[in-house]
C-alpha positions as CSV (number, residue, x, y, z in Angstrom):
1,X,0.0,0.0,0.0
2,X,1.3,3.7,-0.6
3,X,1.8,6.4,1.8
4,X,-1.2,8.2,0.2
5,X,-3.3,5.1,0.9
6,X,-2.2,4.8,4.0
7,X,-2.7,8.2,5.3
8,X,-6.6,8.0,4.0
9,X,-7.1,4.6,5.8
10,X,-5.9,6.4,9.0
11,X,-8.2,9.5,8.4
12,X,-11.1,7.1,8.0
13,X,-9.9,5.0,11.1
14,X,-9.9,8.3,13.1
15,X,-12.2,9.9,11.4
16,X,-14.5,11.4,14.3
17,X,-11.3,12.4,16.6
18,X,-9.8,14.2,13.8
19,X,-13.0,15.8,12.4
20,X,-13.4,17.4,16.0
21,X,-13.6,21.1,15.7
22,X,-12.2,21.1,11.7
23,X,-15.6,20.0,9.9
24,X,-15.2,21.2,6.4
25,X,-11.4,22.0,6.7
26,X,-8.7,20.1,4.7
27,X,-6.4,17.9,6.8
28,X,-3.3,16.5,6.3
29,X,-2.0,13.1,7.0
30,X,1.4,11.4,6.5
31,X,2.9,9.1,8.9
32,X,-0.4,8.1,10.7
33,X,-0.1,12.0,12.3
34,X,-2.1,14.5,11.4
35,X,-0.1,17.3,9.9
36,X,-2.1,20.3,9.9
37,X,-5.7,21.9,9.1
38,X,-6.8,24.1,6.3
39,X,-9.4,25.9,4.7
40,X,-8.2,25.2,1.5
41,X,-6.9,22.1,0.0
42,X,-4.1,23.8,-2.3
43,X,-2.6,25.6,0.8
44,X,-2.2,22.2,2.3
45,X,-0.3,21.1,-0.8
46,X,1.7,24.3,-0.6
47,X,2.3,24.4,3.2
48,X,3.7,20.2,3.1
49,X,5.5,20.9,0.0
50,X,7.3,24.0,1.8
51,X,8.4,21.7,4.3
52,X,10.2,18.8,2.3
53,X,7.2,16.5,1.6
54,X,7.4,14.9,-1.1
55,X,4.4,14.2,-3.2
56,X,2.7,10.4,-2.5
57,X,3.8,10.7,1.1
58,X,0.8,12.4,2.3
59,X,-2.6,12.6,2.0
60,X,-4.9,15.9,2.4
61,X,-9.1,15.1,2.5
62,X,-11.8,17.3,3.6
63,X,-13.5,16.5,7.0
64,X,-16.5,15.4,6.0
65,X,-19.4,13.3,8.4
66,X,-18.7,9.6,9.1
67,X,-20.4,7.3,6.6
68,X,-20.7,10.0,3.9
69,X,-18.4,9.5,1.5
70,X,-16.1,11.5,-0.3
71,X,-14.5,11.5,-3.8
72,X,-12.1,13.7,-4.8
73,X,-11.5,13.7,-9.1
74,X,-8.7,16.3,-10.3
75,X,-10.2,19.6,-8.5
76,X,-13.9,18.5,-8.6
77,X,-14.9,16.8,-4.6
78,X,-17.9,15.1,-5.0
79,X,-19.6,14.2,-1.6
80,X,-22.7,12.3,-0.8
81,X,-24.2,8.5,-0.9
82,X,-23.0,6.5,-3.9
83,X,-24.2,3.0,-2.9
């Protein structure tokens, strides 16, 4: 599994805890830690890219409710029941 894949699994396996406070904020995973908060996803990219992470080693997803899913497709997020 990749560091990107990994990072989401931990953000859905911690999903509530890290969601606390941040609904709707971006957050940023790498190394089963969360990284950082941000209103917007591309300042996320910017702010881990700053500080010498390297692309694929971290993952950045919206907080979004537990058992709604979220789908993220170039810069289009696409929330909401798909099943």
């Amino acid at each position: 599994m990749n560091e990107t894949k990994r990072a989401l699994f931990y953000y859905l396996a911690n999903q509530e805890t890290i969601n606390a406070g941040h609904m709707g904020d971006y957050v940023a995973i790498a190394d089963n830690k969360v990284l950082g908060y941000y209103k917007e996803r591309e300042d996320g990219f910017k702010d881990l890219l700053t500080h010498g992470h390297k692309l694929g080693t971290f993952n950045i997803t919206k907080c979004h409710p537990v058992g709604e899913a979220e789908v993220y497709m170039g810069f289009v997020p696409i929330t909401g029941d798909y099943i």
